[in-house]
VOTI-95793 format. One record per residue (C-alpha): residue number from 1; x negated, y, z negated. Coordinates in Angstrom, 3 decimals, padded with zeros to 6 digits, always signed. Each point is the difference from the previous one (the first is absolute). Example, Ala and Ser with C-alpha at 12.3 -4.5 7.8 and 13.67 -1.06 7.14 Angstrom:
BEGIN
ATOM   i       px       py       pz
ATOM   1 -012.300 -004.500 -007.800
ATOM   2 -001.370 +003.440 +000.660
This chain:
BEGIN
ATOM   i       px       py       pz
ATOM   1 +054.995 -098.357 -123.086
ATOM   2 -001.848 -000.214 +003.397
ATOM   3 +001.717 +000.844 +003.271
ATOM   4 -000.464 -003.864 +001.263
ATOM   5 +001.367 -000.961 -003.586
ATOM   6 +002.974 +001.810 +000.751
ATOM   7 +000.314 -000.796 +003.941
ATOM   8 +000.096 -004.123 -000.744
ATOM   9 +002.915 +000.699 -002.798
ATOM  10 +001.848 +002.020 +002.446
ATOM  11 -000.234 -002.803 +002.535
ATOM  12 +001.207 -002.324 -002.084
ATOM  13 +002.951 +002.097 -001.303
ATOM  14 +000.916 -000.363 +003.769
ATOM  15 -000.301 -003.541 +000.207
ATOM  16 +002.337 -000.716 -002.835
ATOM  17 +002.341 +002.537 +001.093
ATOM  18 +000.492 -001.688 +003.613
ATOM  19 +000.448 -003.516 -001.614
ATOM  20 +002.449 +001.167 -002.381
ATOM  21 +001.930 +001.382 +002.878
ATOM  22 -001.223 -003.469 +002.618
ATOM  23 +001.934 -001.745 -003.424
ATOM  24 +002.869 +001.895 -000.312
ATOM  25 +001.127 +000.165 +003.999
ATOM  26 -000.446 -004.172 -000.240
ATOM  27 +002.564 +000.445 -003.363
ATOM  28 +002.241 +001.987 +001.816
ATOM  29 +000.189 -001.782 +002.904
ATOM  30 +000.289 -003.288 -002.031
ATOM  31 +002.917 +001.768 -001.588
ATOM  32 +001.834 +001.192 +003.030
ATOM  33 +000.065 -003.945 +001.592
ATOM  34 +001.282 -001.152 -003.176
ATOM  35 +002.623 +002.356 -000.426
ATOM  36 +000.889 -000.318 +004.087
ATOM  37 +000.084 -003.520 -000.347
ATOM  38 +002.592 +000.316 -003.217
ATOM  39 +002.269 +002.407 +001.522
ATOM  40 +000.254 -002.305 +003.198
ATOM  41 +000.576 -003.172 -002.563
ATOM  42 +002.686 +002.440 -001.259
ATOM  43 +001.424 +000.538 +003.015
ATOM  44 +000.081 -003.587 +001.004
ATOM  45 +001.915 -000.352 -002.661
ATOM  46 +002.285 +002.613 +000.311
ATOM  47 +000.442 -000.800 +003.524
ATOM  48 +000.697 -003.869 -000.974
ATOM  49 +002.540 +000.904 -002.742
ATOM  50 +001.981 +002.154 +002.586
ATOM  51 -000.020 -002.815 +002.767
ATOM  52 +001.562 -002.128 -002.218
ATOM  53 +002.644 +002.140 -000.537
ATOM  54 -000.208 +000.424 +004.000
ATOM  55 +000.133 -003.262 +000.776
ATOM  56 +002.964 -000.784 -002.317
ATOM  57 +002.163 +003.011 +001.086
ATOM  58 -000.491 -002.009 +004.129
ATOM  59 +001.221 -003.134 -001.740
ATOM  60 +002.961 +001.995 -001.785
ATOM  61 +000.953 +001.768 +003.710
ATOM  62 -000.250 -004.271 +001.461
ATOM  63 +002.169 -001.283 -003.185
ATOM  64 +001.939 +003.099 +000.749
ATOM  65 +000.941 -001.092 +003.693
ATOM  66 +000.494 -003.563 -000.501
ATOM  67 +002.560 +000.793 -002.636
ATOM  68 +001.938 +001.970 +002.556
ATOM  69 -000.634 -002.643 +002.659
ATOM  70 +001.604 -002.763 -002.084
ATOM  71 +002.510 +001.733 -001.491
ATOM  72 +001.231 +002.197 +002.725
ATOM  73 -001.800 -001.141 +003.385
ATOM  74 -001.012 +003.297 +000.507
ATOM  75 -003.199 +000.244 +002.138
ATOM  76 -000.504 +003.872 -000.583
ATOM  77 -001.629 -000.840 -002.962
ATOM  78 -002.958 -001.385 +001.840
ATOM  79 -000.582 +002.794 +002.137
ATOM  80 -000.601 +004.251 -000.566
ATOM  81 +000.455 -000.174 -003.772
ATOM  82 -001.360 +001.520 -003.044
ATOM  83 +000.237 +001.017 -003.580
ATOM  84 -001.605 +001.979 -002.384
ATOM  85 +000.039 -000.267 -004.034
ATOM  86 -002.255 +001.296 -002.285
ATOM  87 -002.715 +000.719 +002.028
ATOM  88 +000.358 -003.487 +001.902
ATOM  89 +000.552 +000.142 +003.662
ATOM  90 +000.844 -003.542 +002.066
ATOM  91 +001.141 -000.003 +004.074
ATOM  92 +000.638 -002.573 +001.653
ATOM  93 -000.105 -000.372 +004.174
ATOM  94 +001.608 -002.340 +002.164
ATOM  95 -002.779 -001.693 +002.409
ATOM  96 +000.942 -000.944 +002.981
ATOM  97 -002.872 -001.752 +001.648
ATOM  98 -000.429 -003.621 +001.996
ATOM  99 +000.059 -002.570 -002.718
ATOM 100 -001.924 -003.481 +001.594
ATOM 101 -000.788 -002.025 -003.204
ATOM 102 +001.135 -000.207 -003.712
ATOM 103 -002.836 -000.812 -002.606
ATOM 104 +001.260 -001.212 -003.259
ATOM 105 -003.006 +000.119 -002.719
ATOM 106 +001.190 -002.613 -002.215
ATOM 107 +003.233 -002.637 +000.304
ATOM 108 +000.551 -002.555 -002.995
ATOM 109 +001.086 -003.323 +000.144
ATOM 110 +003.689 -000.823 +000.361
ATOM 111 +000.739 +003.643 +000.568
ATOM 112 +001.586 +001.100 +002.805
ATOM 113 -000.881 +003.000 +002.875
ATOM 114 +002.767 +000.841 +002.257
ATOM 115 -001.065 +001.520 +003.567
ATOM 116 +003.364 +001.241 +001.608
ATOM 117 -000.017 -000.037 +003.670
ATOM 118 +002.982 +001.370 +001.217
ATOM 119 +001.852 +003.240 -000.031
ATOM 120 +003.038 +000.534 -002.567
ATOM 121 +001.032 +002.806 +001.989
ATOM 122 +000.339 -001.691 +003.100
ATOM 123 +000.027 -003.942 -000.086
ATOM 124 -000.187 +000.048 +003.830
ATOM 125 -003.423 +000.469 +000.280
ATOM 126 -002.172 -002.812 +000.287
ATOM 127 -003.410 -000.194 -002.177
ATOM 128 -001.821 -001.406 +003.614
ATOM 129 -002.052 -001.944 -002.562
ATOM 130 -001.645 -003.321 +001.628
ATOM 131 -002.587 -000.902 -002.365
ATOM 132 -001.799 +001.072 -003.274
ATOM 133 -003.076 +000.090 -001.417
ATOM 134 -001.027 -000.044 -003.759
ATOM 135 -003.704 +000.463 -001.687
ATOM 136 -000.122 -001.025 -003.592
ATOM 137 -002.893 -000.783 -002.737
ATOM 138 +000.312 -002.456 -002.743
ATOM 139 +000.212 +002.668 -002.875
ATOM 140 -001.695 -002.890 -002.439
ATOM 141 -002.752 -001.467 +001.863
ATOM 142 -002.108 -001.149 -002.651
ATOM 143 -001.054 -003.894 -000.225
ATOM 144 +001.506 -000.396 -003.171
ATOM 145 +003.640 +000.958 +000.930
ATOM 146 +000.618 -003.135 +001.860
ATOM 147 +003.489 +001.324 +001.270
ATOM 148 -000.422 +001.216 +003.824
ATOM 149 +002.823 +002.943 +001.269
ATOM 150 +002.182 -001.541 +002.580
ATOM 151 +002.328 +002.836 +001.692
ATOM 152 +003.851 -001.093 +001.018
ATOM 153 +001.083 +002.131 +002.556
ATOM 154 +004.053 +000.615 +000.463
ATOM 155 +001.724 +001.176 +003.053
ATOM 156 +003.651 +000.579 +000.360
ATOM 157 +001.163 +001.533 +003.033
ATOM 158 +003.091 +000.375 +001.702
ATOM 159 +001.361 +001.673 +003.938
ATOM 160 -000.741 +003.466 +000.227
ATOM 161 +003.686 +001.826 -000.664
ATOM 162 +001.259 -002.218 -002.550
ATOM 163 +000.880 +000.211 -003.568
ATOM 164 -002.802 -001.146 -002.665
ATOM 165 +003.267 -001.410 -001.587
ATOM 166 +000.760 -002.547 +003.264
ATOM 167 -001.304 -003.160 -001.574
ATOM 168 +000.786 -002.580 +003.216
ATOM 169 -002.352 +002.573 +001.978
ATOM 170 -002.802 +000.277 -002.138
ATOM 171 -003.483 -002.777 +000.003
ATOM 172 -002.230 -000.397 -002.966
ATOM 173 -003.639 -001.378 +001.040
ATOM 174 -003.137 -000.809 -002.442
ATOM 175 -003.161 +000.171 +000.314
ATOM 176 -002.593 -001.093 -002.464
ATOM 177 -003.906 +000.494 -000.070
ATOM 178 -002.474 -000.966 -001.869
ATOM 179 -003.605 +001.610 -001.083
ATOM 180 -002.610 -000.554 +002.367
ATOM 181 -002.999 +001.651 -000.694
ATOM 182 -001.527 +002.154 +002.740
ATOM 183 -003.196 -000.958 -001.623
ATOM 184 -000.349 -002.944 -002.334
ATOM 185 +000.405 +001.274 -003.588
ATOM 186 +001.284 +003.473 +000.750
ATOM 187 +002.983 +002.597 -000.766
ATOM 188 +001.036 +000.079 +004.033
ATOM 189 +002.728 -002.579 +001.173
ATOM 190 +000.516 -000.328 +003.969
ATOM 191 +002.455 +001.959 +001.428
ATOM 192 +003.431 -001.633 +000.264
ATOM 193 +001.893 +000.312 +003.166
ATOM 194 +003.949 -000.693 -000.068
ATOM 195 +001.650 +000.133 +004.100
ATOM 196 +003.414 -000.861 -001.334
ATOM 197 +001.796 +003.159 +000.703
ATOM 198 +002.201 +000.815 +003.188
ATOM 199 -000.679 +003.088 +001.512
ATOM 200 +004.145 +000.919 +000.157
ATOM 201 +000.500 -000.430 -003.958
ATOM 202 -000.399 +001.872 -002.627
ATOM 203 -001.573 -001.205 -003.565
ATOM 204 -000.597 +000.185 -003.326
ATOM 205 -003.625 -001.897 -000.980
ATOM 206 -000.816 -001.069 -003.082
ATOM 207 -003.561 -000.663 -001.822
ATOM 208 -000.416 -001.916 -002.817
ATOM 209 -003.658 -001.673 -001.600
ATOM 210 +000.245 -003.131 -001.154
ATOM 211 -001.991 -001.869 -003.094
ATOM 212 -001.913 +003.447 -000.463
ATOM 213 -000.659 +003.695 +000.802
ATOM 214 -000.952 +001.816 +003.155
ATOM 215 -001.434 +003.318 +000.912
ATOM 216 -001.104 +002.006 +002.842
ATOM 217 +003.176 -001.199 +002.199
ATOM 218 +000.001 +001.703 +003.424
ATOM 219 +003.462 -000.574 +002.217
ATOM 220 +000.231 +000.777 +003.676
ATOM 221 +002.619 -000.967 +002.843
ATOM 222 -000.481 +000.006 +003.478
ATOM 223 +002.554 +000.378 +002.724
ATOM 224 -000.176 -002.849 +003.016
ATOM 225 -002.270 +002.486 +001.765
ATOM 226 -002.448 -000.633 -002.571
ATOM 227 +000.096 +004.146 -001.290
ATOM 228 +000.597 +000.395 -003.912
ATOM 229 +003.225 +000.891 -000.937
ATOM 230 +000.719 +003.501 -001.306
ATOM 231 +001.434 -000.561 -003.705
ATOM 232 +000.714 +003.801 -000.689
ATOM 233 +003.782 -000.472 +001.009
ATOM 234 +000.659 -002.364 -003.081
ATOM 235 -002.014 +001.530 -002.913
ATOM 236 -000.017 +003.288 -001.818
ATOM 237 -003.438 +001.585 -000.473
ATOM 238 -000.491 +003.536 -001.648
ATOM 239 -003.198 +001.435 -001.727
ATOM 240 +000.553 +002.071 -003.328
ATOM 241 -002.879 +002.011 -001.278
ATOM 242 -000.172 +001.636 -003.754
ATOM 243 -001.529 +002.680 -000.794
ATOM 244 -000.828 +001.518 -003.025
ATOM 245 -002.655 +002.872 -000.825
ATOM 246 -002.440 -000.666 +002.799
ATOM 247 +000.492 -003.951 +000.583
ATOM 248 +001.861 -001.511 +002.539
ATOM 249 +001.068 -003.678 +000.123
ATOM 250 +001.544 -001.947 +002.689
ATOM 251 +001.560 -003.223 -000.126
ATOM 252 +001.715 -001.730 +003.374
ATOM 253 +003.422 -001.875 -000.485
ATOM 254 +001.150 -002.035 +002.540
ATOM 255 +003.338 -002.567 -000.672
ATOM 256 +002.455 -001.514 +002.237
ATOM 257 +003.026 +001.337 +001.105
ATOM 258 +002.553 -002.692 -001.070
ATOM 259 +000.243 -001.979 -003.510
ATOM 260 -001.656 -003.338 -000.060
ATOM 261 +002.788 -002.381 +001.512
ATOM 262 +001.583 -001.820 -002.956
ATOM 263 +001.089 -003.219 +002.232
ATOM 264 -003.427 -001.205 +000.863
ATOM 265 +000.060 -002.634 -002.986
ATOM 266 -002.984 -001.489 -001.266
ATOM 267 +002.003 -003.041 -002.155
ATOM 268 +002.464 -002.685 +001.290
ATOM 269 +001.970 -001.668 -003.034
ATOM 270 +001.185 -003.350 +000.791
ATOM 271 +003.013 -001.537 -002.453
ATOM 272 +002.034 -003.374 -000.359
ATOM 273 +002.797 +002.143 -001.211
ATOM 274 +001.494 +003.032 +001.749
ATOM 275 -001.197 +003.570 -001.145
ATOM 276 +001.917 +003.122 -000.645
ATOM 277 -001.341 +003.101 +000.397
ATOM 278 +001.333 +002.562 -002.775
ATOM 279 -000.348 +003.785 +000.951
């Protein structure tokens, strides 16, 4: 075999040797995305399947609370609380921040939401209120569901420093408002504006759709100064976060603090003959 003979097979031993290895560096780098990509698929998974357990050990710590609220009116069970079991952690904190506006996501027709304005602790204090706004969509607004939301709007007040229970002091006003589109077709209704209150009583108001559903319900008052009224005084808010391996879920609950007022009847019953009421 001649020396150039062996030179060009040499060369080409070379060649093949730095393609195998061009090949093999493409394979192994093909490799190592696919197997980064399915431990991170992994982990989303993991990571999912603990903050569901997360997320359900913060609803436990809010079921946890309102139990004790209802059944014992104890508010320490909104506030510097925690519990551990089986590797499940929920604490809860008491928020005390400037509360301006309540947002309800969803209210369904004929059912009731209560906003308490007034103090249980100390029925001398006024609720300043002189007017209210409220900003509401029509939950259905498709052209085929020919029923349109109307919104009745309940207040019953009574003089600062007297009893809920004083009927010939207290005033029951209605309000009702219909859909109007903000634009012709849409989810948005005009904002309703209700200047029934006086600025020395205290209230309980009461929303309630009519013919359909309603969503995206924003509430504010406003003092005779025009200023939004603080609402932190009458409600309960406390964020509880669970945590379990390395998720953490938080859920904020916020609910009133008095019972919805069982006088505010929605029915009158009219009879020829007299009625007796059986306890």
């Amino acid at each position: 075999m001649s020396n150039k003979h062996y030179n060009l097979i040499a060369n080409q031993g070379g060649t093949a040797l730095l393609l195998a290895l061009i090949i093999l560096s493409g394979v192994l780098a093909v490799g190592s995305v696919m197997i980064k990509v399915v431990i991170q698929d992994l982990q989303q998974s993991r990571n999912l399947d603990y903050s569901i357990v997360a997320y359900y050990a913060a609803e436990s710590g809010a079921e946890r609370a309102l139990y004790g609220w209802r059944k014992q009116s104890d508010k320490s069970y909104f506030s510097n609380c925690s519990e551990l079991v089986d590797k499940v952690n929920w604490q809860c904190q008491a928020v005390t921040q400037t509360v301006n506006e309540l947002y309800f996501p969803s209210l369904f027709q004929l059912r009731v939401k209560e906003i308490p304005l007034y103090d249980p602790a100390d029925l001398a204090i006024s609720a300043g209120v002189d007017r209210m706004t409220v900003n509401w969509q029509d939950k259905n607004p498709s052209p085929i569901n020919l029923e349109e939301p109307w919104l009745e709007v309940t207040l019953l007040g009574w003089p600062a420093g007297t009893s809920l229970d004083f009927v010939n002091s207290r005033e029951v006003i209605k309000r009702v408002f219909s859909c109007s589109p903000v634009v012709a077709g849409g989810a948005e209704c005009s904002s309703a504006t209700v200047d029934n209150f006086i600025t020395t009583n205290s209230y309980i108001v009461r929303l309630k759709p009519l013919y359909d559903d309603i969503s995206q319900v924003r509430v504010k008052f406003y003092d005779s100064g025009g200023n939004e009224v603080d609402l932190s005084s009458y409600l309960l808010t406390a964020n509880f976060t669970g945590t379990y391996q390395s998720a953490n879920q938080a859920l904020r609950l916020q609910i009133p603090l008095t019972d919805p007022a069982s006088n505010m009847f929605d029915y009158v019953i009219f009879a020829e003959e007299d009625i007796d009421k059986i306890f």
